[in-house]
C-alpha positions as CSV (number, residue, x, y, z in Angstrom):
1,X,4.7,28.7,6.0
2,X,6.9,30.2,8.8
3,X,3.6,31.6,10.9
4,X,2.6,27.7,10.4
5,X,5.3,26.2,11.8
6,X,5.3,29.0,14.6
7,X,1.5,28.1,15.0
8,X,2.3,23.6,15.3
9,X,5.5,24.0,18.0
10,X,2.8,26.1,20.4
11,X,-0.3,24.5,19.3
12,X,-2.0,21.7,22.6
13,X,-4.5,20.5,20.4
14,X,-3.1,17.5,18.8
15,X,-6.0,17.9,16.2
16,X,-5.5,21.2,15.2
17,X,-1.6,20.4,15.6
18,X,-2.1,17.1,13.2
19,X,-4.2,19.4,10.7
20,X,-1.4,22.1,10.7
21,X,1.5,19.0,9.5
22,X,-0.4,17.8,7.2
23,X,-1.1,20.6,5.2
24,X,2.0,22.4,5.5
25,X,4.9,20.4,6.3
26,X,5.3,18.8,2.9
27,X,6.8,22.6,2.2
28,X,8.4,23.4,5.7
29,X,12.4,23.3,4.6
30,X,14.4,20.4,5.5
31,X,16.3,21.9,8.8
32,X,12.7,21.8,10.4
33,X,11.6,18.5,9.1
34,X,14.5,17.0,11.0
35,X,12.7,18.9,14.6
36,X,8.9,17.4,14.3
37,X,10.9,13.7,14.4
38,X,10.2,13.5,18.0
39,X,6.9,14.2,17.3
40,X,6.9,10.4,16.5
41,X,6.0,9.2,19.6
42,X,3.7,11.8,20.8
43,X,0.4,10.3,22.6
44,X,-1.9,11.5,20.0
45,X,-2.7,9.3,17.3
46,X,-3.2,12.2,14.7
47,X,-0.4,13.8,15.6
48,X,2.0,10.5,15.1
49,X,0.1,9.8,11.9
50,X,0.6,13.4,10.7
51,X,4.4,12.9,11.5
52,X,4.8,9.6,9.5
53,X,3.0,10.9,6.4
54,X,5.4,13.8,6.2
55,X,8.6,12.1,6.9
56,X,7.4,8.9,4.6
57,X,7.1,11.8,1.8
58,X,10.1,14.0,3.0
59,X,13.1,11.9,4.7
60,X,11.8,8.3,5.3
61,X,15.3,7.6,6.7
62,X,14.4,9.5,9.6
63,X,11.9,7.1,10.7
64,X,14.2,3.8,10.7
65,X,14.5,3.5,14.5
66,X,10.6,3.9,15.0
67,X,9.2,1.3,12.5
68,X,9.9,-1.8,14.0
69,X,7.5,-0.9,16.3
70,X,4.9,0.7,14.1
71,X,4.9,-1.8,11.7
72,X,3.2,-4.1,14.7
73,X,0.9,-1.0,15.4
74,X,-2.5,-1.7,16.5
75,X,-3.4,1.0,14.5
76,X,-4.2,-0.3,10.9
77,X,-3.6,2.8,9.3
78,X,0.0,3.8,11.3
79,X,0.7,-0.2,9.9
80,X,0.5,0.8,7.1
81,X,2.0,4.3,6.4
82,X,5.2,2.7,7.9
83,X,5.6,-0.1,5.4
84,X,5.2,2.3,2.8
85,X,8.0,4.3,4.4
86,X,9.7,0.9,5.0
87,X,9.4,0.4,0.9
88,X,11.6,3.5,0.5
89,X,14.3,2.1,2.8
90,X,14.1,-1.2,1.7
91,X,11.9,-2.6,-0.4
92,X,12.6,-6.2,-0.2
93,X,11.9,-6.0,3.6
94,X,8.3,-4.1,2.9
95,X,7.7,-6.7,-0.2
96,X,8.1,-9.5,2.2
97,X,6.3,-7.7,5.4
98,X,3.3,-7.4,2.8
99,X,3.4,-11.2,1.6
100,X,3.1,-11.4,5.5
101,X,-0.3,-9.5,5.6
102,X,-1.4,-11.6,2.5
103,X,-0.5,-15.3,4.1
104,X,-1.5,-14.1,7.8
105,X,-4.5,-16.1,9.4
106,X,-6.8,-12.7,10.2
107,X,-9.0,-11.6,7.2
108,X,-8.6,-7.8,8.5
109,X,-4.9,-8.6,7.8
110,X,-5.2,-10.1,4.7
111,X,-7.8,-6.9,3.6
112,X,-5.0,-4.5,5.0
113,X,-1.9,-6.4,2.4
114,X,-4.5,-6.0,0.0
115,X,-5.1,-2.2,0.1
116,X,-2.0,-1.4,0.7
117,X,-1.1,-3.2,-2.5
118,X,-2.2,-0.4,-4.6
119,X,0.7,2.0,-2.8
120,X,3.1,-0.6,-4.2
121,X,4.8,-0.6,-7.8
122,X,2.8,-3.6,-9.2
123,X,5.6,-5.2,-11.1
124,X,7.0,-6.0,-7.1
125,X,3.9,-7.1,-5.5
126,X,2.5,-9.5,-8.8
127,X,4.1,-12.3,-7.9
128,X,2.9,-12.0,-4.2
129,X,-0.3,-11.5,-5.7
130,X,-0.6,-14.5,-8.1
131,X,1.1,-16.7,-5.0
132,X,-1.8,-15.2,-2.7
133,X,-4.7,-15.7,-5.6
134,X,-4.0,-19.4,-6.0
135,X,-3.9,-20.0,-2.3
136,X,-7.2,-18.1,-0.8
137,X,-10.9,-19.4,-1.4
138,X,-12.5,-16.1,-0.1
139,X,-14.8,-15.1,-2.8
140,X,-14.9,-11.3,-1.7
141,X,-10.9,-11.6,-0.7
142,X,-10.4,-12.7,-4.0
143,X,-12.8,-9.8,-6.0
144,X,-10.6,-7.4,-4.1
145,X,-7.6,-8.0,-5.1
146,X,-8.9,-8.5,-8.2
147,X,-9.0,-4.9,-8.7
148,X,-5.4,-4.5,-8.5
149,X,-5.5,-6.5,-11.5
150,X,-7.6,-4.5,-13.2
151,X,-5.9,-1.2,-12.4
152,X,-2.3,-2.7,-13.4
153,X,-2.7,-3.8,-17.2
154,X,0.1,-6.5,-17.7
155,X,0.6,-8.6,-20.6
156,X,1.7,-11.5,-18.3
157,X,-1.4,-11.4,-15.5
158,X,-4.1,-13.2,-18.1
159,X,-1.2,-16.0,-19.1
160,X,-1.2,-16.7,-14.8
161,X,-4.8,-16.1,-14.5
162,X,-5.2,-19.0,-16.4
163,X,-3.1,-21.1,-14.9
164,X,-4.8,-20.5,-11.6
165,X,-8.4,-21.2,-13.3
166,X,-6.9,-24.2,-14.1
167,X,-6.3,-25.5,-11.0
168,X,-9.1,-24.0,-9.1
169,X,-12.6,-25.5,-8.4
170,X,-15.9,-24.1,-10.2
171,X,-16.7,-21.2,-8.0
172,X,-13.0,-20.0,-7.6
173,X,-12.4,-20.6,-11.2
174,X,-15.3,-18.8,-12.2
175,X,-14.0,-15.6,-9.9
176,X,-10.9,-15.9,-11.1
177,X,-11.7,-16.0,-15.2
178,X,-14.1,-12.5,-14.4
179,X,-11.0,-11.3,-12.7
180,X,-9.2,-12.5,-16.1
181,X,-11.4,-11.0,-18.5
182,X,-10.6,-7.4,-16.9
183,X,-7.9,-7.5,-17.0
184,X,-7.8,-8.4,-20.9
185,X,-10.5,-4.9,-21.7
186,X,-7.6,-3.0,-19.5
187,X,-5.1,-4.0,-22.0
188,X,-7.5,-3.3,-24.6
189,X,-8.6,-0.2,-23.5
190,X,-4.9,0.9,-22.5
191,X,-3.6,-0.3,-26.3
192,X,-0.8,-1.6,-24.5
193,X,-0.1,-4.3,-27.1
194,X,-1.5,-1.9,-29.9
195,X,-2.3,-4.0,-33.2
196,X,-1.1,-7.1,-31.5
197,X,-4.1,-7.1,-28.8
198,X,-6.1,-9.3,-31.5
199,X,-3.3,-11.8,-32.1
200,X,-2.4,-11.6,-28.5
């Protein structure tokens, strides 16, 4: 690890430089992780990528002053690694900078809340989730996030997947009861409710 971390201070190409971060500096002790900070604002996207991945995992705390401005990021994917690094600072502030994504008026915006949904502890994104379900009519927005749903077994999610059938029209209802029925076979499957599933 010490030739590796002699190799990234000398190494020019930000590639090679990202590369060498990425793969060692989750070990590099934590006198060093405090020096490739800086490294934050380099010009090279895969080396400021490389930075926040290891500092999100290491010492998110040392990437406060530089999120505000990565959270509005034109890269998608720095957008995202900093509100999962926000989510270990504060997670109410990332919650609510992901109900953002989810209610924005750009699809590509709505996609990115949704993937980075699955980064999230589901039990404090559902009920962004079941707001977001019973407000969009996308058909393919709607399968995606479906899939969170289907990943997450909850005994609550089929009780508020009804409700939104309810109240939805015949070809969002009908999305929206397939999404329901997985997620009953991932209780199932998961025994979560063990004998009860059949009384449940």
């Amino acid at each position: 690890y010490d030739a590796a971390r002699v190799l990234f201070e000398k190494e020019e190409n930000p590639v090679v430089a990202g590369a060498l971060l990425k793969i060692f500096g989750p070990k590099w002790p934590d006198e060093f992780i405090s020096k490739i900070t800086p490294k934050i604002t380099s010009p090279h996207l895969s080396v400021r990528v490389a930075v926040l991945e290891v500092l999100t995992q290491r010492d998110p705390k040392l990437l406060s002053p530089h999120l505000p401005e990565m959270l509005t990021s034109p890269d998608p994917r720095t957008r995202g690694l900093a509100l999962r690094a926000l989510y270990f600072i504060d997670p109410e502030e990332a919650i609510a900078h992901l109900e953002m994504y989810f209610f924005s008026s750009e699809k590509e915006k709505k996609i990115a809340g949704i993937q980075n949904s699955f980064f999230f502890p589901f039990e404090q994104t559902k009920s962004v989730l079941f707001k977001y379900l019973a407000a969009e009519n996308d058909p393919e927005l709607l399968e995606r996030v479906g899939l969170l749903f289907a990943s997450n077994p909850d005994p609550e999610t089929p009780f508020q997947l009804y409700e939104i059938v309810e109240k939805s029209n015949k070809e969002k209802g009908a999305i929206i009861k397939k999404i329901l029925n997985e997620a009953c076979k991932v209780l199932e499957r998961t025994n979560l409710l063990g004998e009860n599933f059949k009384v449940y």
